[in-house]
C-alpha positions in Angstrom: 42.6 7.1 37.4 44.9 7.1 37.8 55.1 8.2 41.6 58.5 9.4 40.4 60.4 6.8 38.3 58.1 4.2 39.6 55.2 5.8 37.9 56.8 5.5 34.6 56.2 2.1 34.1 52.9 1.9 35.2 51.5 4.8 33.7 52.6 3.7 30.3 51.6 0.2 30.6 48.1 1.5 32.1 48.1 3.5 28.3 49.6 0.6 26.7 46.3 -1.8 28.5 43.6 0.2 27.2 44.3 -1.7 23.9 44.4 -4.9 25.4 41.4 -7.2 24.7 40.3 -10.3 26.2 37.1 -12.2 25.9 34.3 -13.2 28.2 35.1 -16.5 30.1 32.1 -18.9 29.3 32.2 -20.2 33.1 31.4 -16.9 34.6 28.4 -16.1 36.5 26.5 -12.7 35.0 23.6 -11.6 37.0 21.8 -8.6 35.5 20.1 -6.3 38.2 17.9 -3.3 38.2 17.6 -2.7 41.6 15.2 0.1 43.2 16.0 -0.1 46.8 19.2 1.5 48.2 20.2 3.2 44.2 22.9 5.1 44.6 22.6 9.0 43.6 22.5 10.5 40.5 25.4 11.5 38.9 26.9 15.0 39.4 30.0 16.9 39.7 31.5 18.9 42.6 34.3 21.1 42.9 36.4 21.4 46.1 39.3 23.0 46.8 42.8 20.7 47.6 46.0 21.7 49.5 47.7 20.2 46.6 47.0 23.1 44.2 49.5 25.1 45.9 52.3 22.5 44.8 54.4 22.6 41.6 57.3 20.2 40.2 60.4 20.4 41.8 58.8 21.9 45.5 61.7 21.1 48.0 60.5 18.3 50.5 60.4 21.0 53.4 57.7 23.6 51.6 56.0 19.8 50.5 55.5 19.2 54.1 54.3 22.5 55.5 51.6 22.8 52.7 49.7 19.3 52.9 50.7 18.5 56.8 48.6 15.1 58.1 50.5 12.4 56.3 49.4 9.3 57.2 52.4 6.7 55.6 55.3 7.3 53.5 56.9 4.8 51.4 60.6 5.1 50.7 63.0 3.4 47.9 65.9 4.6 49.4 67.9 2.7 45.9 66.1 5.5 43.6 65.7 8.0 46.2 61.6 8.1 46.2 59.4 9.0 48.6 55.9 8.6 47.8 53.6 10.1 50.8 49.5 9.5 51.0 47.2 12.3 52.7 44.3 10.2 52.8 42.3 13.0 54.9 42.5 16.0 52.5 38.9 16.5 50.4 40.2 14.2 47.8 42.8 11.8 49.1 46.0 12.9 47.6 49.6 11.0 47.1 52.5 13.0 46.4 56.3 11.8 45.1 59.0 13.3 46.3 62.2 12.2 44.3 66.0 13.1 45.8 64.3 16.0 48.0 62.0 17.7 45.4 58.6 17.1 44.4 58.0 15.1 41.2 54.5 14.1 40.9 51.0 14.7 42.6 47.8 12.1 42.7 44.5 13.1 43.2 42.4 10.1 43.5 39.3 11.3 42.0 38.1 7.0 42.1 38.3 7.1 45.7 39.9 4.0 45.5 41.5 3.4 49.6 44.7 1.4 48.5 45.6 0.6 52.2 42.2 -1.6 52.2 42.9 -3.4 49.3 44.6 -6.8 49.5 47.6 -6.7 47.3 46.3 -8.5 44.1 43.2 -5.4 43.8 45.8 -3.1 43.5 46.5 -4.0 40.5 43.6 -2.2 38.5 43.7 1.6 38.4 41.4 3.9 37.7 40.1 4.6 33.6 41.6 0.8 32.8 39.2 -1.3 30.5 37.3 -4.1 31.5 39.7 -6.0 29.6 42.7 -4.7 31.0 41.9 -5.3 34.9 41.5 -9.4 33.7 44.3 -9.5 32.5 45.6 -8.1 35.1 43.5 -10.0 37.9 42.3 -12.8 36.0 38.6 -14.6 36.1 36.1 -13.1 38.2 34.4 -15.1 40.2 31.2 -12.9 39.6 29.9 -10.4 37.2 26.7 -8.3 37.6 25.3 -5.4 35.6 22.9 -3.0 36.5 21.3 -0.3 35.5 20.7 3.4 37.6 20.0 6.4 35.5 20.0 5.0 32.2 23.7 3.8 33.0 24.6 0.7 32.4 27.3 -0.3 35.7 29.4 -3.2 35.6 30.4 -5.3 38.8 33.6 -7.6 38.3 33.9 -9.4 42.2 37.7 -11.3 42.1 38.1 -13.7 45.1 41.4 -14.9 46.5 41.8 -18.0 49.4 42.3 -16.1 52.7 41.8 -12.8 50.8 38.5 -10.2 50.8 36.6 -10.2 47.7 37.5 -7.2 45.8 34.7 -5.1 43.5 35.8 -3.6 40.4 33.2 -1.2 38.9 33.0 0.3 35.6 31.1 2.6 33.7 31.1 2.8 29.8 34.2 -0.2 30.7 36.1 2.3 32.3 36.9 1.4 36.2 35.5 4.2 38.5 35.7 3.0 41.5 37.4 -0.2 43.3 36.3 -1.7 47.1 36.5 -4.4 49.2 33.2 -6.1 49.6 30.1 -6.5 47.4 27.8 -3.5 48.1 27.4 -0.2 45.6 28.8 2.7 47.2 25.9 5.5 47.5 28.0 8.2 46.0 29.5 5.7 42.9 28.3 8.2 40.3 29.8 11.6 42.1 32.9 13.5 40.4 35.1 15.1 42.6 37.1 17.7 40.9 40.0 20.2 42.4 38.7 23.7 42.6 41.1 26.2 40.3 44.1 26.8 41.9 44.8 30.1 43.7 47.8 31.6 42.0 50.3 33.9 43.5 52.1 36.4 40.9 55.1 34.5 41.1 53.9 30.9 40.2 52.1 32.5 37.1 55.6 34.4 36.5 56.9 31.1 36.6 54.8 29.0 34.7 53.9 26.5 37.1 51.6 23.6 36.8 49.0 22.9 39.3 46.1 20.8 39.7 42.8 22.3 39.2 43.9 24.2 36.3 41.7 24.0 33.1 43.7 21.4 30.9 43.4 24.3 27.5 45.7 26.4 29.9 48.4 23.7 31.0 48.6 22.5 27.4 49.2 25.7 26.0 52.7 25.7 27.8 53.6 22.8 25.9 54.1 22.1 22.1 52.8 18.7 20.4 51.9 15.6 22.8 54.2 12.9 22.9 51.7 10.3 23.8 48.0 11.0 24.2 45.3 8.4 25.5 41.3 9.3 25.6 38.8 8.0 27.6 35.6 7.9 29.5 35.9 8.6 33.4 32.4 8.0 34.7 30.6 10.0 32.2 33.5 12.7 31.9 35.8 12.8 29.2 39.4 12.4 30.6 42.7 12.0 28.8 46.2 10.9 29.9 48.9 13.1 28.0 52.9 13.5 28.4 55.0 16.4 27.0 57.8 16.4 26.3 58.5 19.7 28.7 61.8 20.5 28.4 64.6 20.7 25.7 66.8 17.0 25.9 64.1 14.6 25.9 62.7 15.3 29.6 59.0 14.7 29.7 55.8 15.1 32.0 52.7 13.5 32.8 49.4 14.6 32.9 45.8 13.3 33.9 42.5 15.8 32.9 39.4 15.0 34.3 36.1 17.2 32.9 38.9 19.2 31.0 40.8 19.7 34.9 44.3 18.5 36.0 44.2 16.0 38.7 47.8 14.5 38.3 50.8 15.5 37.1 54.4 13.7 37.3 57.9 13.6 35.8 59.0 11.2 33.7 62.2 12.5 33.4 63.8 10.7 30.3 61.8 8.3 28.4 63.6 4.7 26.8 64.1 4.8 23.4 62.2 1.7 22.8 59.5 1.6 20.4 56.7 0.7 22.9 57.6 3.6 24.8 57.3 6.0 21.4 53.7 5.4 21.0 54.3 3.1 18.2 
């Protein structure tokens, strides 16, 4: 699933998570469901096409704004000099990071997973994280169900908090795909939303520019061996989180495939030299 400098650290410890294992609390309550009422509908894939694909790494601010238009709220670290803006009414509700004036990362958030709604302590679990890693992260549900649509086996975890709203964390092959306040199974749980390709001009391709909706064989072609590489299961899609290093002196870039399609890219700039951040 799924920021400038700020991403750093949570992309690599979303990475670092997926290795994380914890086991099943005894106390917890597991209900197992088949239910044939109100199902949700079978899985499939659409394509749409996203204002962000005409935006590249290191956009200025100003050509930022008059390509997405309709941001709803910016947050600002003015310490860093981040900017990190959400257009929750494009097709597929987008974030972009802009870092000292330029852009440095896009989001698509192909989880549909509405941040603003969340009570702070949900926003903790991201998109593609393990079973395992969300309690670690959230601790102890308070309820567990599993049901089954389609020969597809869906996880509930519901975590509750005193004067919070329950938050439901679902997963599919123990990957989250999707993350809500209250109880119910959204309709559409099983729906993929990709980016359409991109439209190039002649100059982004003289360029080399990255953009989302591009087939991932084609972005990593511009690139030599991956510095870090992390494979998963996005709700019955195979999805992969990879960083580059992309230019000479240790600069590097992130990037999220979905169904072999980019739907985020950002950069890292220069990595730590610790050992946890080396893949090792």
């Amino acid at each position: 699933m799924k920021r400038g400098l700020m991403l750093t650290s949570a992309t690599i410890a979303t990475a670092a998570s997926f290795w994380f294992i914890v086991t099943l609390n005894a106390t917890e309550s597991v209900r197992e469901l088949t239910p044939g009422v109100g199902a949700p509908l079978p899985p499939h894939v659409d394509f749409v096409p996203v204002r962000a694909s005409g935006l590249h790494l290191g956009m200025p601010s100003s050509e930022v704004a008059r390509i997405m238009r309709n941001a709803v709220q910016s947050k600002i670290d003015a310490d860093v000099g981040v900017r990190v803006i959400d257009f929750p009414a494009e097709p597929i509700t987008t974030k972009v990071t802009i870092t000292d004036g330029k852009l440095s990362g896009v989001t698509l958030d192909i989880a549909r997973i509405d941040e603003h709604r969340l009570p702070a302590f949900g926003r903790l679990a991201w998109p593609g994280m393990s079973s395992a890693s969300v309690r670690h992260l959230l601790g102890t549900p308070s309820d567990v169900r599993t049901y089954t649509f389609f020969s597809i086996k869906l996880d509930q975890l519901i975590f509750r908090r005193s004067s919070e709203p329950d938050v439901s964390v679902f997963f599919v092959a123990d990957r989250v795909v999707a993350e809500q306040v209250r109880g119910d199974i959204p309709v559409d749980i099983f729906r993929v939303l990709l980016p359409s390709p991109p439209n190039t001009t002649s100059e982004e391709e003289d360029e080399g520019f990255v953009l989302v909706g591009m087939n991932a064989s084609d972005v990593k072609a511009r690139y030599g061996a991956m510095f870090l590489d992390v494979n998963y299961t996005f709700n019955g899609q195979p999805a992969e989180h990879a960083i580059y290093e992309t230019h000479s002196g240790g600069s590097f870039t992130e990037f999220t495939f979905v169904g072999g399609v980019l739907t985020e890219f950002a950069d890292l700039g220069r990595l730590p030299t610790e050992s946890a951040f080396q893949g090792r």
